[in-house]
OpenMM code with the backbone's topology and positions (N, CA, C; nanometers):
from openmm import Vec3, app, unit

residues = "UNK UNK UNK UNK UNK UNK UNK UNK UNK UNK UNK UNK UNK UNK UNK UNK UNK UNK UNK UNK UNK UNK UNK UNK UNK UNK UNK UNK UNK UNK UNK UNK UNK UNK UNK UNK UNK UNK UNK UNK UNK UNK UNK UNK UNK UNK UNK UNK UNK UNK UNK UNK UNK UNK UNK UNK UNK UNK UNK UNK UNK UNK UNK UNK UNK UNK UNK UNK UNK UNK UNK UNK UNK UNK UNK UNK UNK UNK UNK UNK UNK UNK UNK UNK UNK UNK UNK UNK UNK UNK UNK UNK UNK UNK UNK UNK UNK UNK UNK UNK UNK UNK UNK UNK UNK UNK UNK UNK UNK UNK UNK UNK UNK UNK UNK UNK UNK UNK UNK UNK UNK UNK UNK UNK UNK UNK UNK UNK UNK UNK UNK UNK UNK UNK UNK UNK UNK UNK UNK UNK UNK UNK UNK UNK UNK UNK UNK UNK UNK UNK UNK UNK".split()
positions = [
    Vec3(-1.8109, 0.2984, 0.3682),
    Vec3(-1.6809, 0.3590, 0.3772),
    Vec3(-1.6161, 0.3708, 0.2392),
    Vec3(-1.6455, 0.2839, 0.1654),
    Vec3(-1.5932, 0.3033, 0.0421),
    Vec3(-1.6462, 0.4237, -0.0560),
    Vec3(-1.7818, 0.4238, -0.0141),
    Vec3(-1.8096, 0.5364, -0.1251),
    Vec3(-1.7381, 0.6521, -0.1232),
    Vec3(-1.7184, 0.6768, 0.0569),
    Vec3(-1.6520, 0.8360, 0.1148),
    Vec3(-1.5103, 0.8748, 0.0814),
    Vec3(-1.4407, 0.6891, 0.0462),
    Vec3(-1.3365, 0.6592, -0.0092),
    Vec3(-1.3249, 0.7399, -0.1575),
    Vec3(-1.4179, 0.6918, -0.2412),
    Vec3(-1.4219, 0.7278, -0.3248),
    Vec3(-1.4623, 0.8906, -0.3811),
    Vec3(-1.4975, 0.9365, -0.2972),
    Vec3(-1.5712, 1.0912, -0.3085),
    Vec3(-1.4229, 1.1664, -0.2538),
    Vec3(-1.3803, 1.1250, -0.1720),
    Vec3(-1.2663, 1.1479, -0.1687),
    Vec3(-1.1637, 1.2472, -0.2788),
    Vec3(-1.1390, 1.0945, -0.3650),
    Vec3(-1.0746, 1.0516, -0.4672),
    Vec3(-1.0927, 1.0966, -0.5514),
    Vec3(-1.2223, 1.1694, -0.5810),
    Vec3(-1.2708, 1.1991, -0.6651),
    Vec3(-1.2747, 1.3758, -0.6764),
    Vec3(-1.2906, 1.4712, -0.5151),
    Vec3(-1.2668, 1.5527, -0.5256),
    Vec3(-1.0978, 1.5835, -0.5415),
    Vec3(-1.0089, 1.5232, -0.4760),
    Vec3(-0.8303, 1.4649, -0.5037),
    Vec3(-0.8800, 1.5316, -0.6519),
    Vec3(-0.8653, 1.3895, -0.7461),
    Vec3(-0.8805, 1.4449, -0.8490),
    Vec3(-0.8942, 1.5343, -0.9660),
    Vec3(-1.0177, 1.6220, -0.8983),
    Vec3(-1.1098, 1.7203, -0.9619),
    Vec3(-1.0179, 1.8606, -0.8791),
    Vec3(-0.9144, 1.8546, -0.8084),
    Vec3(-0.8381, 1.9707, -0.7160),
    Vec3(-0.9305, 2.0473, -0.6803),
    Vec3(-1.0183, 1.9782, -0.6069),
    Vec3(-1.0992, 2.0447, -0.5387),
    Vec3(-1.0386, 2.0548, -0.4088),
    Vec3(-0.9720, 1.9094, -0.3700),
    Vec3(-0.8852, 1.8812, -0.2632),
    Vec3(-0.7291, 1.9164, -0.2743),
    Vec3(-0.6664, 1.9388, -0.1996),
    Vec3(-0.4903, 1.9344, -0.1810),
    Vec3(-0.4667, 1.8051, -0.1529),
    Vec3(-0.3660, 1.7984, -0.1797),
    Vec3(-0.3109, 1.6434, -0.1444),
    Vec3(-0.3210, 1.6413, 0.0235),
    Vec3(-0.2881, 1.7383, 0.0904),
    Vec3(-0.2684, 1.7390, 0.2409),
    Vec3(-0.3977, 1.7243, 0.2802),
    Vec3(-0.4935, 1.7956, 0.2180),
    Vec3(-0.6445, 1.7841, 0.2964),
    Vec3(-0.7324, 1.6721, 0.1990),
    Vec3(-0.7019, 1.5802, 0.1370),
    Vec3(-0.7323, 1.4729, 0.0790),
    Vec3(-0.6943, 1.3770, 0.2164),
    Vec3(-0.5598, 1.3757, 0.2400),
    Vec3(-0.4946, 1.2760, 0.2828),
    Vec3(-0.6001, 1.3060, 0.4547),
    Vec3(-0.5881, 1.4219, 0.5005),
    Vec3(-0.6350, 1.3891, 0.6335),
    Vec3(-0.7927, 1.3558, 0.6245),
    Vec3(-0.8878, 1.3725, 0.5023),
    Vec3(-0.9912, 1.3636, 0.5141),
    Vec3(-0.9903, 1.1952, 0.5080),
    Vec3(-0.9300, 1.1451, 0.4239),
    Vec3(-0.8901, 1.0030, 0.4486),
    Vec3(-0.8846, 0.9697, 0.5926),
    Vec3(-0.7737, 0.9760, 0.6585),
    Vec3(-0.7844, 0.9292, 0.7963),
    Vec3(-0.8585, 0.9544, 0.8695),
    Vec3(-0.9284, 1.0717, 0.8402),
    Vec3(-1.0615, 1.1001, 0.9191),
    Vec3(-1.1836, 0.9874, 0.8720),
    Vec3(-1.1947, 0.9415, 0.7495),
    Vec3(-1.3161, 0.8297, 0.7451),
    Vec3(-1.2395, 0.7236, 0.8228),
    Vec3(-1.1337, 0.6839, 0.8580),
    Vec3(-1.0817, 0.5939, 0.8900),
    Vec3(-1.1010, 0.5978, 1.0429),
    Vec3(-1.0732, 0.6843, 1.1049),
    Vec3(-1.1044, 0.7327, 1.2667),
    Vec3(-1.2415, 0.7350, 1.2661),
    Vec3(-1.3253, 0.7839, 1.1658),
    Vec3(-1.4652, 0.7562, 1.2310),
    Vec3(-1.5414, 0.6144, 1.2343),
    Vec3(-1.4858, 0.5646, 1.1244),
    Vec3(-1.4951, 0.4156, 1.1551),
    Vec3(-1.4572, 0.3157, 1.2208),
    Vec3(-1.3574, 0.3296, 1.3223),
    Vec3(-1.2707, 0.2573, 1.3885),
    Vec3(-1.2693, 0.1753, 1.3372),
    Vec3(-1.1675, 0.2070, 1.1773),
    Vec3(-1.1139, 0.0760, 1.0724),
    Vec3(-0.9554, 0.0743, 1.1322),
    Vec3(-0.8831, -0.0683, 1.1145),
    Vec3(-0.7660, -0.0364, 1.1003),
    Vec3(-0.7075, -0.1502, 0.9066),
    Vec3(-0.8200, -0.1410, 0.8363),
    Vec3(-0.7780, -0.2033, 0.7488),
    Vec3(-0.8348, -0.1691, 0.5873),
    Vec3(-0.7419, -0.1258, 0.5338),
    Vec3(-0.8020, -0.0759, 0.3786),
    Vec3(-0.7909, -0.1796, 0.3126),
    Vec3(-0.8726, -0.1398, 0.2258),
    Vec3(-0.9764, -0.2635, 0.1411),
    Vec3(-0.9614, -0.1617, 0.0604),
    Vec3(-0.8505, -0.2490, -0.0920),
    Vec3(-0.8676, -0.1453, -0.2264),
    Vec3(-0.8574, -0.2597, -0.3126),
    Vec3(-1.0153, -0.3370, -0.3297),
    Vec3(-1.0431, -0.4680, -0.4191),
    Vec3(-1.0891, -0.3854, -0.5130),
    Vec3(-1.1527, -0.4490, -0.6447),
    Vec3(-1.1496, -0.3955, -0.7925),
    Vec3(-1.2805, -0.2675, -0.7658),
    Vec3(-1.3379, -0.2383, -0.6379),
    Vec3(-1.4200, -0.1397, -0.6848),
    Vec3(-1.3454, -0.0036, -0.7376),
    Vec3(-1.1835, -0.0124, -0.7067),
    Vec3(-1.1167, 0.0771, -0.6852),
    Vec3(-0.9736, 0.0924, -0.8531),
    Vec3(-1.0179, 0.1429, -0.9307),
    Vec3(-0.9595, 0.1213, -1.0651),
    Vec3(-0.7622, 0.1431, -0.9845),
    Vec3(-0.7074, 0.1507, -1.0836),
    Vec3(-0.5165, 0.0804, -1.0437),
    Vec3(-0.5160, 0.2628, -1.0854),
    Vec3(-0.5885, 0.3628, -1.0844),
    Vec3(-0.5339, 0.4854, -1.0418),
    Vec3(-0.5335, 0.5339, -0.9162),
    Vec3(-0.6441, 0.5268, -0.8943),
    Vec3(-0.7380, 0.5283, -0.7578),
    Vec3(-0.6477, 0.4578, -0.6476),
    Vec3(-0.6304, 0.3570, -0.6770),
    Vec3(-0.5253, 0.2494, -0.5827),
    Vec3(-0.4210, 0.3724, -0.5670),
    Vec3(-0.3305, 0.3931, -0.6524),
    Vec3(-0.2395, 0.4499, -0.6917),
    Vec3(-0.2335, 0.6139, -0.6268),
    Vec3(-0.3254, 0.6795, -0.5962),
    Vec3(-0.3571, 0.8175, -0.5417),
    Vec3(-0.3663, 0.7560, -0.3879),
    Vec3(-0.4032, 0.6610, -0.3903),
    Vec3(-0.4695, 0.6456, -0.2401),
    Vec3(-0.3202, 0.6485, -0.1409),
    Vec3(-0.2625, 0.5496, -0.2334),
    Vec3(-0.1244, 0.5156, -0.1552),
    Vec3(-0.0499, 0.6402, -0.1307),
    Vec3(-0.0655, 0.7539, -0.2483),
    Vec3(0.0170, 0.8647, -0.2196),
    Vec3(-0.0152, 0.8822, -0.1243),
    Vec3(-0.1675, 0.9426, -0.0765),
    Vec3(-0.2050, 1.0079, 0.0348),
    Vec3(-0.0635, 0.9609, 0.1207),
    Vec3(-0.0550, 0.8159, 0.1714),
    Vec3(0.0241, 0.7506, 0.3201),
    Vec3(0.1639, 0.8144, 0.2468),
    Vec3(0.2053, 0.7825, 0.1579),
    Vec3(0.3638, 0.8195, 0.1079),
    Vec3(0.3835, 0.9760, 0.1159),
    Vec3(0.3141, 1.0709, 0.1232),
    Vec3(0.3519, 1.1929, 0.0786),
    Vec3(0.3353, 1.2518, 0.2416),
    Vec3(0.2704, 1.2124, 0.3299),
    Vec3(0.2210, 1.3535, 0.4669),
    Vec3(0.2629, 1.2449, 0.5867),
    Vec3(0.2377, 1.2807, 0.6846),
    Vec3(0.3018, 1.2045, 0.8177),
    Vec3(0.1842, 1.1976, 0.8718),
    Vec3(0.1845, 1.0672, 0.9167),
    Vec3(0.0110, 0.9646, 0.9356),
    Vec3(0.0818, 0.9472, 1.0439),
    Vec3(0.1130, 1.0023, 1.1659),
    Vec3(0.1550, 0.9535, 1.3336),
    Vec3(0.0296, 0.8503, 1.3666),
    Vec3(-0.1158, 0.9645, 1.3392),
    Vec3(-0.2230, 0.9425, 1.3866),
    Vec3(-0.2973, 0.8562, 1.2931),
    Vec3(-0.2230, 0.7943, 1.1892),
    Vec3(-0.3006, 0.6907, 1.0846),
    Vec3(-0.3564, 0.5688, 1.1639),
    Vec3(-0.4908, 0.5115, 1.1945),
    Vec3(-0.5116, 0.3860, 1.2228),
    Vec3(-0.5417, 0.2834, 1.1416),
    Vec3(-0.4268, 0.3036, 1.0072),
    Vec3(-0.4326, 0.1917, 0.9531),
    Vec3(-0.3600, 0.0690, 0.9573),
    Vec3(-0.3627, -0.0570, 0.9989),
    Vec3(-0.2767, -0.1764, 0.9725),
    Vec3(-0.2196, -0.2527, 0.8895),
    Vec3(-0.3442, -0.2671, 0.8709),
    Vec3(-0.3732, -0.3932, 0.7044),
    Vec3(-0.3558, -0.2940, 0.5694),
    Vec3(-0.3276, -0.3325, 0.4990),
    Vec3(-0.3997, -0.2997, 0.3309),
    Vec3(-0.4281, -0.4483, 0.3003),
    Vec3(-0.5587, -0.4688, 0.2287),
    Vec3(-0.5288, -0.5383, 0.1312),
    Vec3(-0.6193, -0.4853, 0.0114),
    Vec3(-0.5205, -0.5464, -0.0890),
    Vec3(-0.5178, -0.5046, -0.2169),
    Vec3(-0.5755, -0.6315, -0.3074),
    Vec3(-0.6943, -0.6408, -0.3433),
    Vec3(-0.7425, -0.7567, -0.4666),
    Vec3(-0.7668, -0.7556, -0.5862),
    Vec3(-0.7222, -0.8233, -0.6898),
    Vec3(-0.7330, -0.8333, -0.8384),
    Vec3(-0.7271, -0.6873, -0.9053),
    Vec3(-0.6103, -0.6067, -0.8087),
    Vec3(-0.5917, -0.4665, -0.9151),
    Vec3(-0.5034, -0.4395, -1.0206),
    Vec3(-0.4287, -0.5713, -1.0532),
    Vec3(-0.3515, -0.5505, -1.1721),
    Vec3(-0.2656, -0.4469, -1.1532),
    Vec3(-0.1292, -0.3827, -1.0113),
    Vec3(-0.0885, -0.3514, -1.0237),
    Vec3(0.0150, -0.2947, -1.1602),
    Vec3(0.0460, -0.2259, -1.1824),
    Vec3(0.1477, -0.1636, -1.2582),
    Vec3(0.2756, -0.1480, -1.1868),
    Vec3(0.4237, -0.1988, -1.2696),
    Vec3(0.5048, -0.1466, -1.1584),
    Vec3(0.5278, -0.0450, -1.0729),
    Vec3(0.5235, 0.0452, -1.1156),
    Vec3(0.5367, 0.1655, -1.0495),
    Vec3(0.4264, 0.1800, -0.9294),
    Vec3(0.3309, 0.1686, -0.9676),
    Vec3(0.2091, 0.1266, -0.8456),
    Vec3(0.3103, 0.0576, -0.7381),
    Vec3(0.3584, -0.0637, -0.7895),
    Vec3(0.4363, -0.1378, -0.6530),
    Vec3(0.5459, -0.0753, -0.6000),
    Vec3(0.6206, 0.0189, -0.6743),
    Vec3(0.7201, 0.1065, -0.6346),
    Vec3(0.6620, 0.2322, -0.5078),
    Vec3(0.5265, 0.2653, -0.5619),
    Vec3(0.4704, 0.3245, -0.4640),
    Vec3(0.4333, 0.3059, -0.3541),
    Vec3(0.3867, 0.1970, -0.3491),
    Vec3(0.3864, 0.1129, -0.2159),
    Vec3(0.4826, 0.1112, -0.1563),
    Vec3(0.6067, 0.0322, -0.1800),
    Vec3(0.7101, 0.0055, -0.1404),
    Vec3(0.7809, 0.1346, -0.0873),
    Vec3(0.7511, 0.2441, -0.1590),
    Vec3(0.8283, 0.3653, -0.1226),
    Vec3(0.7628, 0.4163, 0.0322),
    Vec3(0.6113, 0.4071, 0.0472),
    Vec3(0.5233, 0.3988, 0.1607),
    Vec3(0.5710, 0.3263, 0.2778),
    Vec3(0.5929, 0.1960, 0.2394),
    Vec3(0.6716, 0.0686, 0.3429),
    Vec3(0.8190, 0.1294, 0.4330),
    Vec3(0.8963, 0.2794, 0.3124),
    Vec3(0.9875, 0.2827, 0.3490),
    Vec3(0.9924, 0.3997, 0.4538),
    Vec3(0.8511, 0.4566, 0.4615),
    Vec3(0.8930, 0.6151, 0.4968),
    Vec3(0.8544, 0.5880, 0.6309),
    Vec3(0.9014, 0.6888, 0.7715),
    Vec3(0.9240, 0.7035, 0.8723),
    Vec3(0.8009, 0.6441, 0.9435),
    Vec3(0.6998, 0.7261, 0.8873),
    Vec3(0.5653, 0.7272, 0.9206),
    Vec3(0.4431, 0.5599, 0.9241),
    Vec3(0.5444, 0.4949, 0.8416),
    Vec3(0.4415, 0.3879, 0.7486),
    Vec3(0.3562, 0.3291, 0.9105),
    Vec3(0.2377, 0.3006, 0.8790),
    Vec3(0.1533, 0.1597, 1.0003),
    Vec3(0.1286, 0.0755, 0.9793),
    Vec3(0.1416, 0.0778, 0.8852),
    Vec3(0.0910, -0.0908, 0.7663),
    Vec3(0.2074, -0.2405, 0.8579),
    Vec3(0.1094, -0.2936, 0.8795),
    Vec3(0.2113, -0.4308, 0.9330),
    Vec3(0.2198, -0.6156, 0.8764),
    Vec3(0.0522, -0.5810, 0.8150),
    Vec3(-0.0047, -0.6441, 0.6941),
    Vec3(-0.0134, -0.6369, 0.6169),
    Vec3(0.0262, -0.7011, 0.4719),
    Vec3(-0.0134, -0.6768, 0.3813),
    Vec3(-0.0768, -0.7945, 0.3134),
    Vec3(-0.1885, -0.8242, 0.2403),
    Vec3(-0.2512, -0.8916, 0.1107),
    Vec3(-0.2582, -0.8564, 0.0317),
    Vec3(-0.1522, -0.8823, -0.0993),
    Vec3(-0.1419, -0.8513, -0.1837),
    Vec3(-0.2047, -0.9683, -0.3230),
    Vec3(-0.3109, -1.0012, -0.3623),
    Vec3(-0.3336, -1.1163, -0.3929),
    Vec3(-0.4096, -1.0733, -0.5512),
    Vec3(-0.4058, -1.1788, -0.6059),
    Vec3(-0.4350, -1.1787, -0.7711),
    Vec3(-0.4573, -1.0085, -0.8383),
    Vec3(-0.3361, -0.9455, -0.8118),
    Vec3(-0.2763, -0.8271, -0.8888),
    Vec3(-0.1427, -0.8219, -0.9628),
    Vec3(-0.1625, -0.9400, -1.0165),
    Vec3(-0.0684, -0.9571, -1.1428),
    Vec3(0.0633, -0.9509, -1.1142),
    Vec3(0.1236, -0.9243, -0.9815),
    Vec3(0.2426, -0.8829, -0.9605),
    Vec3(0.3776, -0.9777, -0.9519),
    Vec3(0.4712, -0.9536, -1.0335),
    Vec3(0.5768, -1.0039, -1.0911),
    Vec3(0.6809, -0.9791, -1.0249),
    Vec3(0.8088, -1.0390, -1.1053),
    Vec3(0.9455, -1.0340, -1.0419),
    Vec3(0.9827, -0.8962, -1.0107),
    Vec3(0.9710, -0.7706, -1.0983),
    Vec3(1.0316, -0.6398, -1.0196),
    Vec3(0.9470, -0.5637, -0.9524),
    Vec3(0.8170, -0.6166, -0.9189),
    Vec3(0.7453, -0.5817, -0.8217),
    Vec3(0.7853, -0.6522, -0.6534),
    Vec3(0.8248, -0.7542, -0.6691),
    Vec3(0.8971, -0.8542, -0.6034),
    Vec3(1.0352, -0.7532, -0.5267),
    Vec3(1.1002, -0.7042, -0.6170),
    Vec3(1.1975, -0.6178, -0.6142),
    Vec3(1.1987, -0.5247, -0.5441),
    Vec3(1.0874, -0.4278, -0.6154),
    Vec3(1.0597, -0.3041, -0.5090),
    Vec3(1.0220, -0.3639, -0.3632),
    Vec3(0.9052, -0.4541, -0.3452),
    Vec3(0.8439, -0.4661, -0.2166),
    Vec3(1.0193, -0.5596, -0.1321),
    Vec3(1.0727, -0.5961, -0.1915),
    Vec3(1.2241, -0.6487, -0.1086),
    Vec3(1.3333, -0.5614, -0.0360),
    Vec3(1.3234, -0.4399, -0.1392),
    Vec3(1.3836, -0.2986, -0.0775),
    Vec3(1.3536, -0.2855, 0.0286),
    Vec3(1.2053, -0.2327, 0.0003),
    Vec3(1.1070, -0.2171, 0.0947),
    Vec3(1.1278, -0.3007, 0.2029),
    Vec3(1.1145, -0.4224, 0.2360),
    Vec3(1.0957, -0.5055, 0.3585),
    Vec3(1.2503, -0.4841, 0.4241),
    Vec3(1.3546, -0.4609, 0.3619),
    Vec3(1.4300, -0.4377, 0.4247),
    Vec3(1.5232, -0.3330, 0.4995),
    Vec3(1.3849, -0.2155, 0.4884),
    Vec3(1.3958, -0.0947, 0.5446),
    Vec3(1.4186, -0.0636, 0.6925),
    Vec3(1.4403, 0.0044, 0.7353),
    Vec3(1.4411, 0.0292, 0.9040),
    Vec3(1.3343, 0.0801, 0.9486),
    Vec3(1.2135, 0.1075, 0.8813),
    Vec3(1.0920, 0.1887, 0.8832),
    Vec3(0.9862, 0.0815, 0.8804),
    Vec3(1.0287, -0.0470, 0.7866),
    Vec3(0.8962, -0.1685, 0.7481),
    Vec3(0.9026, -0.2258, 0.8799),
    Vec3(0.7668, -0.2469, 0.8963),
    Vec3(0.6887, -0.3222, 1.0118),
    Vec3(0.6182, -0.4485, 0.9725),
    Vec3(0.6043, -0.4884, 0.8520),
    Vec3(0.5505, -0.5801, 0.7594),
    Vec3(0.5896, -0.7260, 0.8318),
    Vec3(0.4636, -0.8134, 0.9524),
    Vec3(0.5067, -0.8947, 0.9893),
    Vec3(0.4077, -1.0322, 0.8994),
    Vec3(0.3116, -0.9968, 0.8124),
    Vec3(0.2316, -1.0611, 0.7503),
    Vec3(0.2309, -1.0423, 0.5421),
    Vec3(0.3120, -1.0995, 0.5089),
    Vec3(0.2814, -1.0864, 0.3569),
    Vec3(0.2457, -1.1764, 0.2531),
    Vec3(0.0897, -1.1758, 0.2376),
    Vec3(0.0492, -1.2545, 0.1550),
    Vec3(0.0455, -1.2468, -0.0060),
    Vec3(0.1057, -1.2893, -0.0523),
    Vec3(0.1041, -1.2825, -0.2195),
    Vec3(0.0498, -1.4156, -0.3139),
    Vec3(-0.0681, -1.4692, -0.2689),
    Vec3(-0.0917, -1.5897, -0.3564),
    Vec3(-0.1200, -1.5119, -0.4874),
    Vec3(-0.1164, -1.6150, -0.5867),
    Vec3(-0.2215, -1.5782, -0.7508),
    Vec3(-0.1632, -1.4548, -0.7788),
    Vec3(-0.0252, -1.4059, -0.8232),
    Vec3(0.0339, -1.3583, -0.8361),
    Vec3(0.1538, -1.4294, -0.9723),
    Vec3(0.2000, -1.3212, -1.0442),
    Vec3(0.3107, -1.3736, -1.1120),
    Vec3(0.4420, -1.3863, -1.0783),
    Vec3(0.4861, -1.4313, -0.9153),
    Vec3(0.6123, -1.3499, -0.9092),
    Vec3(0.7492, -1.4212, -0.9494),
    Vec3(0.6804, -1.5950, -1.0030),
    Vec3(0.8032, -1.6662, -1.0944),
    Vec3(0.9565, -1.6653, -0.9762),
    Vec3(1.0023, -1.7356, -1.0206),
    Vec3(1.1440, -1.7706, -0.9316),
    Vec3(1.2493, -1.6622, -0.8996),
    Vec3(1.2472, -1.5382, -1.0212),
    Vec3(1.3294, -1.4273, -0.9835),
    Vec3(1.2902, -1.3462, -0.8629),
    Vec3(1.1318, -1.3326, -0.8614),
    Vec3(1.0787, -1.2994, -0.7759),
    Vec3(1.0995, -1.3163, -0.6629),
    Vec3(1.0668, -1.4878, -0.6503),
    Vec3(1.0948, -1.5741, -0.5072),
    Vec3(1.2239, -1.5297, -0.4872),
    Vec3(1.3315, -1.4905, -0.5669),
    Vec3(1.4593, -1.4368, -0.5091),
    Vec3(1.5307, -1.3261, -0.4441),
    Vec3(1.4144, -1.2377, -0.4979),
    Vec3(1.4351, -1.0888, -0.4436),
    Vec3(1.3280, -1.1342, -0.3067),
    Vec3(1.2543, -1.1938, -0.2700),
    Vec3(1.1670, -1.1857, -0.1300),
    Vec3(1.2657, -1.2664, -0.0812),
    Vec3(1.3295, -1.3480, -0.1066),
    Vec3(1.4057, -1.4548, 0.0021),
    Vec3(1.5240, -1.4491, 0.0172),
    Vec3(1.5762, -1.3043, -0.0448),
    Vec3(1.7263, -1.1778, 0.0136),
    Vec3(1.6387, -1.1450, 0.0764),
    Vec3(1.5445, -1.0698, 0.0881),
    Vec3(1.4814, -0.9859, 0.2017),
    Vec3(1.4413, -1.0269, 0.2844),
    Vec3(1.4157, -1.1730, 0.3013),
    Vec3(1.3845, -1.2535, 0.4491),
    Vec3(1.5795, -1.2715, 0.5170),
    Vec3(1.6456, -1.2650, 0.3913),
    Vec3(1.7175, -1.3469, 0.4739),
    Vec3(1.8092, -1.1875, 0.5454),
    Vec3(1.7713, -1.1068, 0.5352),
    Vec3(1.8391, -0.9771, 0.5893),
    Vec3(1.8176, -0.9481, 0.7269),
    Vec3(1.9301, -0.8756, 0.7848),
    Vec3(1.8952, -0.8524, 0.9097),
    Vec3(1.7763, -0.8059, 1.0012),
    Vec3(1.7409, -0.6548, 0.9160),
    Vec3(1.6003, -0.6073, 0.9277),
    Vec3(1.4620, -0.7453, 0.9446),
    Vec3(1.4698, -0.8525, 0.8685),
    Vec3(1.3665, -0.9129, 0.9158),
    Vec3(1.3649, -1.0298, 0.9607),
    Vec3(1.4850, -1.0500, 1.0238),
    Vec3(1.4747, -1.1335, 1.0938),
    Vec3(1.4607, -1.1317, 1.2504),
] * unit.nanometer
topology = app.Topology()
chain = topology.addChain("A")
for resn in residues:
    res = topology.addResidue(resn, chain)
    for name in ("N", "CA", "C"):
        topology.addAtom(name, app.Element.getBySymbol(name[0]), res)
């Protein structure tokens, strides 16, 4: 699944694909696999990550069967986490899990994903962030966002 992932990504890229027929060819490896969980560990460089997420942020995934992401040792960039988070926020999102684990992610990554959780759209009942940088400012922006209405 990953390679198809990647061929994907790769025609994306090369505009061979539209973003719209990128994105459904995506959910289509995903429906033929009866996956409900993306896996974007280091085979997947922090652009790649970064395109993938558009796909979910940019088109309306009713029919997305995705749940999970998890995300390993990709050395997010902020904005990467802004992208996410912007995903978490939109109408459409399915994601209800997330593992977010040894991708470097810090206090205003912390930030964005806090927005995020406290959206009317986030479904996010699982968030793992070990091996992470997210330092005490961090822990502060996630623990306004626990303590908000939305998730409690």
């Amino acid at each position: 699944m990953k390679s198809a992932l990647l061929e994907i990504d790769r025609a994306f890229e090369a505009k061979v694909l539209t973003l719209k027929e990128a994105t459904q060819c995506f959910i289509n490896v995903f429906e033929k696999h009866s996956e409900t969980t993306l896996h974007l560990d280091r085979v997947f460089n922090a652009n790649q990550v970064k395109r993938l997420l558009s796909f979910f942020s940019s088109s309306p995934l009713q029919s997305c069967p995705i749940r999970t992401l998890h995300v390993f040792g990709n050395q997010f960039a902020p904005n990467e986490t802004q992208i996410l988070a912007e995903t978490l926020k939109t109408p459409n999102n399915t994601f209800d899990t997330l593992y977010l684990f040894n991708n470097q992610l810090g206090p205003e990554d912390m930030k964005h994903l806090s927005v995020a959780l406290k959206s009317e759209h986030c479904h996010i009942h699982t968030l793992v962030l070990f091996d992470n940088l997210i330092g005490s400012e961090g822990v502060k922006h996630l623990s306004d966002a626990l303590q908000s209405p939305r998730c409690r």
